[in-house]
C-alpha positions in Angstrom: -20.9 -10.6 -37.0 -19.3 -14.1 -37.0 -19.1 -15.5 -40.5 -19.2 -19.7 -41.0 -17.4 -19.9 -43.5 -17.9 -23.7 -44.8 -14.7 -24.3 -43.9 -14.8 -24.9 -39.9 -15.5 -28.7 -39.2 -16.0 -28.6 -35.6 -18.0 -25.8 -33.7 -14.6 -24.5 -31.8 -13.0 -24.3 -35.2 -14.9 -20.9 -36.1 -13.4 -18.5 -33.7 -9.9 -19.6 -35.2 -10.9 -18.7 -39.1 -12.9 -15.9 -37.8 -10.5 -13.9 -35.9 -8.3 -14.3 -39.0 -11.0 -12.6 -41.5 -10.8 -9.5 -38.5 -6.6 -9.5 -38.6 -6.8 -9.0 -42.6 -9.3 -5.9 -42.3 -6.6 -4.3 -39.4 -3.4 -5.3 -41.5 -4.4 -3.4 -44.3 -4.9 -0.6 -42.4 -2.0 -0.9 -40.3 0.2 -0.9 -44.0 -1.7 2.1 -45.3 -2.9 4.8 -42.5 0.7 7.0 -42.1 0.5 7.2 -45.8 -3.2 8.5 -45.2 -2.0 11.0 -42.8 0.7 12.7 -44.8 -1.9 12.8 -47.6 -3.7 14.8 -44.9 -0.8 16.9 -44.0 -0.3 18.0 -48.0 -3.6 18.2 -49.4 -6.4 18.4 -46.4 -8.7 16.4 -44.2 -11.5 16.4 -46.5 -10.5 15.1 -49.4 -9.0 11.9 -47.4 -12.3 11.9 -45.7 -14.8 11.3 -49.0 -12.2 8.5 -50.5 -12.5 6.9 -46.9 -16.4 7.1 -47.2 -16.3 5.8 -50.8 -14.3 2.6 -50.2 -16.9 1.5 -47.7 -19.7 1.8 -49.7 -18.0 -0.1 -52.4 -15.7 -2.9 -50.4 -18.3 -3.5 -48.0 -21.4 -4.2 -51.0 -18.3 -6.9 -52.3 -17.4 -8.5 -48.9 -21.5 -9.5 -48.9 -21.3 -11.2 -51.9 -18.4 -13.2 -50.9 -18.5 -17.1 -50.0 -15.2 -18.2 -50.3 -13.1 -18.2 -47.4 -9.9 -16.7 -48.7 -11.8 -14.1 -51.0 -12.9 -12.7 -47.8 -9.8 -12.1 -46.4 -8.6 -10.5 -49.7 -11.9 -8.3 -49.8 -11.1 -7.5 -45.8 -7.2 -6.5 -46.8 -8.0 -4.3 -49.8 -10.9 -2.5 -47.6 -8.7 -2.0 -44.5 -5.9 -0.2 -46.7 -8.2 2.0 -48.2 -10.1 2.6 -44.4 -6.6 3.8 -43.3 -8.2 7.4 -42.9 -9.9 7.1 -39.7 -6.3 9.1 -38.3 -7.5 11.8 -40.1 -10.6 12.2 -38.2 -9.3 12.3 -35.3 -6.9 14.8 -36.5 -10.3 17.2 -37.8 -12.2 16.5 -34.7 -9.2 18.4 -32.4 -8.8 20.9 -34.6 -12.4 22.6 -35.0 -12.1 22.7 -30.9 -10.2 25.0 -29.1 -8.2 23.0 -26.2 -10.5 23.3 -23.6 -12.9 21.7 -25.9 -10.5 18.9 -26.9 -12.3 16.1 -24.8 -15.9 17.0 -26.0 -14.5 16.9 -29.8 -12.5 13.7 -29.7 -14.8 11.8 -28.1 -17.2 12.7 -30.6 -15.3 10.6 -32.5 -15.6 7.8 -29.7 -19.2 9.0 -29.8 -19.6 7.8 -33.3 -18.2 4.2 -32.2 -20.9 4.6 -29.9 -23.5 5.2 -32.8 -22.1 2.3 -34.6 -22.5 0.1 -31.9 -26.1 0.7 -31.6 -26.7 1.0 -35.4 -24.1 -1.9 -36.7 -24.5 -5.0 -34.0 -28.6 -4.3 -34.3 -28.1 -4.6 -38.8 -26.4 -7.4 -38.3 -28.0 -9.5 -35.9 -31.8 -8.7 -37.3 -30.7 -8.8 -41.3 -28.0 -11.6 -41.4 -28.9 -14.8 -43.4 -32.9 -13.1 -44.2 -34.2 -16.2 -45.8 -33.6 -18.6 -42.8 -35.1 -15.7 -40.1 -37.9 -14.3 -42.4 -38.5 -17.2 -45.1 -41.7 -14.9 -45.3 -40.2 -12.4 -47.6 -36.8 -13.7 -48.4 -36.9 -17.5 -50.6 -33.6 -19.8 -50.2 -33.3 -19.5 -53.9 -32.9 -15.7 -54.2 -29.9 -13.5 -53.8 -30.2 -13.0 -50.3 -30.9 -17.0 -50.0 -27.4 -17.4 -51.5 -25.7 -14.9 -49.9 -26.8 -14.9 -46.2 -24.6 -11.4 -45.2 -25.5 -9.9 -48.1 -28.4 -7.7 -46.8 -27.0 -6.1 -43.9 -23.7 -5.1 -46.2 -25.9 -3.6 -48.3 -27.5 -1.7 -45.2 -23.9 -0.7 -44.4 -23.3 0.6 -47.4 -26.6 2.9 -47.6 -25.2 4.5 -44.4 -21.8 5.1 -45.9 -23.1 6.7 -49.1 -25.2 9.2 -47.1 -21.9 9.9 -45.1 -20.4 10.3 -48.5 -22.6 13.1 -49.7 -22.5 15.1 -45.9 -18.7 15.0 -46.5 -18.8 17.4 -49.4 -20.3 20.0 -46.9 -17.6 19.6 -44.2 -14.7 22.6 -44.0 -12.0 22.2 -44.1 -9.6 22.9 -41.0 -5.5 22.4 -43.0 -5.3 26.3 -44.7 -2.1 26.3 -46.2 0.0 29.5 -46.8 3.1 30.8 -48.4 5.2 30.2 -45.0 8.7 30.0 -46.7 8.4 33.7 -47.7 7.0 34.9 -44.2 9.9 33.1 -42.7 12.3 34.5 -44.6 11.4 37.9 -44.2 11.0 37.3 -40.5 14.8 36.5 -40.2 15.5 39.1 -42.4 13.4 41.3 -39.9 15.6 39.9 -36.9 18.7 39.9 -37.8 18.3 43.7 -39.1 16.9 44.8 -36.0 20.0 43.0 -33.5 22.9 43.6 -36.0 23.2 47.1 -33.7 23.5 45.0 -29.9 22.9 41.4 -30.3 24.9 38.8 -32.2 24.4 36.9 -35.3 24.2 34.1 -33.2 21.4 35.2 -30.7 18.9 36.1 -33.6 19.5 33.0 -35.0 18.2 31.4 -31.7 15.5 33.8 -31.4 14.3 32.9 -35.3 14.8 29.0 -34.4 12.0 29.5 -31.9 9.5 30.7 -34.3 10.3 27.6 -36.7 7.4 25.7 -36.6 7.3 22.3 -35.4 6.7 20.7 -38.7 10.2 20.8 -38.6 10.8 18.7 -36.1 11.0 14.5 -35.9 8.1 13.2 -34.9 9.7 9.8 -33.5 12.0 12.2 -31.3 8.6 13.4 -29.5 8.5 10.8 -26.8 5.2 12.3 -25.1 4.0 11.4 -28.8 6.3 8.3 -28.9 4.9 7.0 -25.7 1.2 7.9 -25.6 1.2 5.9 -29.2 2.7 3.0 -27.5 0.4 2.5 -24.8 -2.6 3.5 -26.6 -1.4 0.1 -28.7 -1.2 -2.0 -25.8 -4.7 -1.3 -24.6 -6.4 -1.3 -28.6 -5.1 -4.6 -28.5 -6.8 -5.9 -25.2 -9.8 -4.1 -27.0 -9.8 -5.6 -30.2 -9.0 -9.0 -28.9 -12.0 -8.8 -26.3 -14.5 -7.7 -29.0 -13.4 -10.9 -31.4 -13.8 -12.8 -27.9 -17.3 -11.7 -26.8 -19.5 -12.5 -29.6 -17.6 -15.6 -30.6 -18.2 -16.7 -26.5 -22.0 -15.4 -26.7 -22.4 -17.8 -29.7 -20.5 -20.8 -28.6 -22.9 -23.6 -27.1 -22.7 -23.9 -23.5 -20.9 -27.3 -23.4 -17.8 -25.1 -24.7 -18.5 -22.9 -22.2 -20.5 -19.8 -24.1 -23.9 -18.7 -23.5 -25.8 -20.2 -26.5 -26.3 -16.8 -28.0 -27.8 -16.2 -31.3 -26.6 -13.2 -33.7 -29.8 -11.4 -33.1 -28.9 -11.9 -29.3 -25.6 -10.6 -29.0 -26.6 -7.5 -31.6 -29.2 -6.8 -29.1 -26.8 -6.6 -26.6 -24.0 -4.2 -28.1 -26.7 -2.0 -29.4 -28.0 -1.8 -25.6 -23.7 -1.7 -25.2 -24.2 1.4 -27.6 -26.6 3.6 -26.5 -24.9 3.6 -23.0 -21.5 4.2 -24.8 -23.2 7.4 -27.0 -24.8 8.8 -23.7 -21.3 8.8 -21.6 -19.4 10.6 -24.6 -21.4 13.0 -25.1 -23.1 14.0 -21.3 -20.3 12.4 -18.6 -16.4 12.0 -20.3 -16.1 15.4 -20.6 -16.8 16.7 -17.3 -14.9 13.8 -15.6 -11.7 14.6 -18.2 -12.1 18.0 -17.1 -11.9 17.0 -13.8 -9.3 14.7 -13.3 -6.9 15.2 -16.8 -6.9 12.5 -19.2 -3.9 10.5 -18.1 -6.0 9.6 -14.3 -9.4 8.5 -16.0 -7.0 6.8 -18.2 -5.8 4.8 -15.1 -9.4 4.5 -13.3 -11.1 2.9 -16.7 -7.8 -0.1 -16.5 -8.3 -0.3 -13.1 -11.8 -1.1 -12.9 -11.8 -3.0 -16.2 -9.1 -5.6 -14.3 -12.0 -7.2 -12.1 -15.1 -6.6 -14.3 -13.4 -9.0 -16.9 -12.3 -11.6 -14.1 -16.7 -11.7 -13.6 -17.4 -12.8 -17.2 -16.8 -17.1 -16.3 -19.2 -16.6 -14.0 -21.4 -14.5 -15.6 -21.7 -17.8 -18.0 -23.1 -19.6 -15.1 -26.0 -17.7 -14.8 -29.5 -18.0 -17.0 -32.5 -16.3 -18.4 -33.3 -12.7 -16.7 -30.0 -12.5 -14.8 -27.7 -13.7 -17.0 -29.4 -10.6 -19.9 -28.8 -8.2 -17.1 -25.9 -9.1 -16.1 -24.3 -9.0 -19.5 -25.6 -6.3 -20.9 -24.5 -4.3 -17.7 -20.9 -5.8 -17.6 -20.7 -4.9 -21.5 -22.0 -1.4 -21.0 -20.0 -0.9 -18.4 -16.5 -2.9 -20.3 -17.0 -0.3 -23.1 -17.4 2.8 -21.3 -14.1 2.2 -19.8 -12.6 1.0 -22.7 -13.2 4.2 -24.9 -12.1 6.4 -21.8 -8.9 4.8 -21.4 -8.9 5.4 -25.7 -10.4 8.7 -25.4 -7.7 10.1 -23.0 -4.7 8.4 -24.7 -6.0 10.0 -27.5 -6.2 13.4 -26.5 -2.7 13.4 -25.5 -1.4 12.2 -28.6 -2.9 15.3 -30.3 -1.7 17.8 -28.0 1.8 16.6 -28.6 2.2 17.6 -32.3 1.3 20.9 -33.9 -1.6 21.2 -36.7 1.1 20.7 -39.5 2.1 17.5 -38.3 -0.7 16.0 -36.6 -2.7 14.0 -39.8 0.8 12.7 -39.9 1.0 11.9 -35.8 -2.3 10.3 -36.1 -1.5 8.1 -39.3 1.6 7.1 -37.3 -0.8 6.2 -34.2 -3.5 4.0 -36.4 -0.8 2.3 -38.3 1.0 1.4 -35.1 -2.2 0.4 -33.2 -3.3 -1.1 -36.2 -0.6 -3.8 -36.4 -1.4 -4.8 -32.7 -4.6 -5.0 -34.1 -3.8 -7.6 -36.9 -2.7 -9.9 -33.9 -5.9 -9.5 -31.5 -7.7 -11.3 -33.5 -6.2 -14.1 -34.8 -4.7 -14.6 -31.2 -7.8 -14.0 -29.3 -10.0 -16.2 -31.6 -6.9 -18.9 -31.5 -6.8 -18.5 -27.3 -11.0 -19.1 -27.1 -10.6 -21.9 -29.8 -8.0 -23.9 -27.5 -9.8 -22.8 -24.4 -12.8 -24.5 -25.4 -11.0 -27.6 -25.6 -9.7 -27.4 -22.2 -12.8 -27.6 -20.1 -11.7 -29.8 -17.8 -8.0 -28.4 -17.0 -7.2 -28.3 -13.3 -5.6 -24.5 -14.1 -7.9 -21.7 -15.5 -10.5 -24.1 -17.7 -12.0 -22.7 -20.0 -13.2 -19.4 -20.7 -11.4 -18.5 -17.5 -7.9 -18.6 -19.0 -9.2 -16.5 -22.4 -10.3 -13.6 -19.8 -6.8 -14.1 -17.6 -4.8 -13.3 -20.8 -7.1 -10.4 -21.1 -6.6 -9.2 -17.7 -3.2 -9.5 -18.2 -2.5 -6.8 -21.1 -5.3 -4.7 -19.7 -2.2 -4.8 -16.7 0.8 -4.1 -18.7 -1.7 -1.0 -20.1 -1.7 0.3 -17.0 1.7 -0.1 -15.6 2.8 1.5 -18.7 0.4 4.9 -17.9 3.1 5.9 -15.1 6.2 7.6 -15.3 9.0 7.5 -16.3 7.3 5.4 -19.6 4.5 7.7 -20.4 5.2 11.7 -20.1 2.4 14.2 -20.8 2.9 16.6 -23.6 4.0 19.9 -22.9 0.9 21.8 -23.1 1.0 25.7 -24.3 -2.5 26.0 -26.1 -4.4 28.5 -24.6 -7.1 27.4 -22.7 -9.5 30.2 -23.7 -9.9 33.5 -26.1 -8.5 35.4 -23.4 -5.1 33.9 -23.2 -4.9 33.5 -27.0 -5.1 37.6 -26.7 -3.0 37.8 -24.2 -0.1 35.6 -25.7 -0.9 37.3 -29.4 -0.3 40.7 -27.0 3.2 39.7 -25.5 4.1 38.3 -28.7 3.6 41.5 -30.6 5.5 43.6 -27.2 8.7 41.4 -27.6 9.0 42.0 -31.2 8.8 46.0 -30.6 11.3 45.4 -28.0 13.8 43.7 -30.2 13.4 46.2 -33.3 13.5 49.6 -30.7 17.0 47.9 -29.8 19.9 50.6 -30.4 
C-alpha cells in the first residue's frame, strides 16, 4: 500500500518517505528475531507463535489510525520487533515433515505469502481511503473519512485474530526431556563397558559423538553461515523490487510509471498470488525433488536476470497488453523469487539440529532482516532519483532502478557456487525405512561395545 503522507511536496518525493515507513517495520525485526528464536529454543514454537499473532492484531488496528509521518515509523518499529517470530515458523513447518517432505512443508510457509498476496494487495487496493471510492456508504466526516487506511487495517486485523484463536490448537513440535541425566548415564554406560579393552580416551570419543549438536557454535556451521548469507543477498533484491513495483505502477507516466491506481496494482499481486499459491503447493515440490534445492535455486536467478531487464519496456505498452504483460511478468518475478527463497531455506534448516534450529532461523530473519531495513529506503531513494533523470544519455529512468536490481539478483547467483556456498551434510533419513534401519545399527554397535571382553 503506498501511504501519502502529507509530507511529500512533489509526486517523486513519495517513493523516498515511503520506502523509509517499509525499512522501520524490517529494523525492528532485524533487532528482535534471534532473541525470538532462542525463546523458541527454551520454551516452544507455540507460545512464540500466539504473541506473534497478537501483536498484529493490535499494532496493525494503531498503524490505521496513524496520520503523522514519524508516528508511523514508530508504530512500523515497535510492530516489526514484536513480528520477529516469523523464524519460528519456518522452524515448526520443517519439523512436522520428515525430510523427504521438507520442500512441501516449507513452502507452505512460502504458500502462505502466496495467500497473503491474493488476500492483502486485493484489502488494500479495494478498502483504502472508503469515503473517496464509495462516498455511498462512507462520509468524509466519519472515521474512515479521517483516516483513509484505517479500514483495510482493521480487515488485517480480523484475519490475525482468527489466526490467533487457530494457534491455541497447533502442537507443539520442541518436547523437552531430562537429557543431562541420560547423558550421563550413557558415559557412565561407555566407559564401564571399554574400561576391559579400549582406553579412557576412545570412549570419550565415542561419547563425544552422541553429544548433540546443541552443543555446538552455530556461527562455526558455514553450510548454515553461508546459506544465511546468500539467502540475505537475494531478500534484499526482493524487498527492494516489491517497494519498486507498486511505487512505479503508481507513478504517472511522465516519471515513467504506468499511471496505476491502488485498486490496480492490488488487482495485480492478487492475480501475482493465486499463481504464487498454485506453484507451492502443486509444482516446487516435484521440481525440488528433482533437481535439489541449491539448482532451482540457480534457474529462478537466472531467469529472473532478463525478466526484470523487460519491465522499461513493459512501461511502453497500453491497455490490454500492457495488463497482460504485467501481470504475467509479476506472476512469473514471484514464482522465482520464492523458489530461489524456498530452496535457500530448506538448506538452512537441514544444517542445524531441532535444538538449535528456532535459534538458526532467528539468526537467518535477523540477518535478512537488516538487508531488509536497507531495500527499502535505497530502492524507494534509487526510483525517486530515477524519475528525475528521464532524459540521461545512460540508463534513464526506470531503466537504471531495474539495472541495480539485476545487479544483486547477480551477485545472488554467483554466490550459489562453490567454494562460497556448501550444502549441509545431510544424514536425515529419507524414509521410515532407513530411520529403522539406522535405529537397528545403532542398537547392534552398542551390544558390540558392552559384549567387549
Amino acid at each position: 500500500m503506498v501511504r501519502d503522507f502529507h509530507i511529500a511536496d512533489r509526486e517523486e518525493d513519495i517513493s523516498y518517505y515511503a520506502g523509509y515507513v517499509g525499512s522501520s517495520f524490517m529494523l525492528g525485526r532485524a533487532l528482535t528475531s534471534i532473541l525470538w528464536g532462542m525463546i523458541a529454543d527454551r520454551y516452544g514454537r507455540k507460545p512464540v507463535v500466539i504473541i506473534g499473532t497478537i501483536t498484529v492484531v493490535i499494532f496493525n488496528a494503531l498503524f490505521g489510525l496513524s496520520t503523522d509521518f514519524w508516528m508511523a515509523i514508530f508504530l512500523r518499529f515497535l510492530m516489526g520487533s514484536l513480528c520477529g517470530i516469523i523464524g519460528t515458523m519456518r522452524a515448526y513447518a520443517s519439523e512436522i515433515c520428515r525430510k523427504e517432505y521438507h520442500a512441501l512443508g516449507i513452502s507452505a510457509v512460502s504458500t502462505s505469502w502466496g495467500i497473503g498476496l491474493v488476500i492483502g494487495p486485493a484489502i488494500g487496493g479495494y478498502l483504502a481511503q472508503p469515503a473517496e471510492k464509495y462516498p455511498g456508504v462512507f462520509s468524509k466526516d466519519s472515521l474512515f473519512g479521517r483516516f483513509p487506511y484505517l479500514l483495510p487495517c482493521l480487515m488485517i486485523s480480523l484475519f490475525a485474530l482468527v489466526a490467533t484463536v487457530v494457534s491455541f490448537w497447533l502442537p507443539e513440535t520442541l518436547h523437552k526431556h531430562n537429557k543431562t541425566n541420560k547423558d550421563q548415564s550413557d558415559l557412565h554406560d561407555v566407559a564401564e563397558g571399554t574400561t576391559n579393552g579400549l582406553n579412557l580416551s576412545e570412549s570419550m570419543k565415542h561419547s563425544e559423538r552422541r553429544i548433540p549438536n546443541s552443543q555446538k557454535s552455530l556461527l562455526k556451521n558455514w553450510p548454515l553461515v553461508s546459506a544465511i548469507f546468500v539467502y540475505c543477498v537475494f531478500q534484499l533484491h526482493d524487498i527492494a523490487y516489491l517497494e519498486i513495483f507498486s511505487l512505479w505502477a503508481v507513478s504517472p507516466r511522465n516519471l515513467g510509471g504506468l499511471s496505476f491506481t491502488t485498486a490496480d496494482v492490488g488487482q495485480v499481486l492478487a492475480i501475482t498470488g493465486v499463481g504464487l499459491l498454485l506453484f507451492q503447493l502443486f509444482a516446487y515440490p516435484l521440481v525440488e525433488r528433482i533437481v535439489g534445492p541449491v539448482m532451482i535455486s540457480r534457474v529462478g536467478a537466472v531467469l529472473s536476470i532478463p525478466l526484470l531487464a523487460s519491465y522499461p519496456y513493459i512501461a511502453m505498452l497500453s491497455g490490454f497488453c500492457l495488463s497482460i504483460a504485467l501481470n504475467c511478468a509479476s506472476m512469473l518475478k514471484n514464482v522465482l523469487s520464492v523458489s530461489i527463497t524456498t530452496g535457500l531455506l530448506i538448506m538452512q534448516n537441514r544444517a542445524v539440529a531441532q535444538e538449535q534450529r528456532g535459534a538458526a532461523n532467528g539468526i537467518s530473519m535477523s540477518s535478512m532482516s537488516f538487508f531488509k531495513t536497507i531495500g527499502p529506503a535505497t530502492g524507494g531513494s534509487l526510483l525517486s532519483w530515477a524519475q528525475r533523470r528521464q532524459d540521461a544519455d545512460i540508463l534513464p529512468g526506470d531503466q537504471l532502478v531495474f539495472f541495480v536490481l539485476n545487479v544483486i539478483e547477480l551477485l545472488g547467483l554467483l554466490l550459489t557456487f562453490r567454494p562460497f556456498l556448501q550444502e549441509p551434510e545431510d544424514n536425515i533419513p529419507k524414509s521410515k525405512k532407513d530411520s529403522a534401519d539406522q535405529s537397528e545399527n545403532g542398537i547392534q554397535e552398542t551390544l558390540s561395545l558392552t559384549e567387549l571382553p
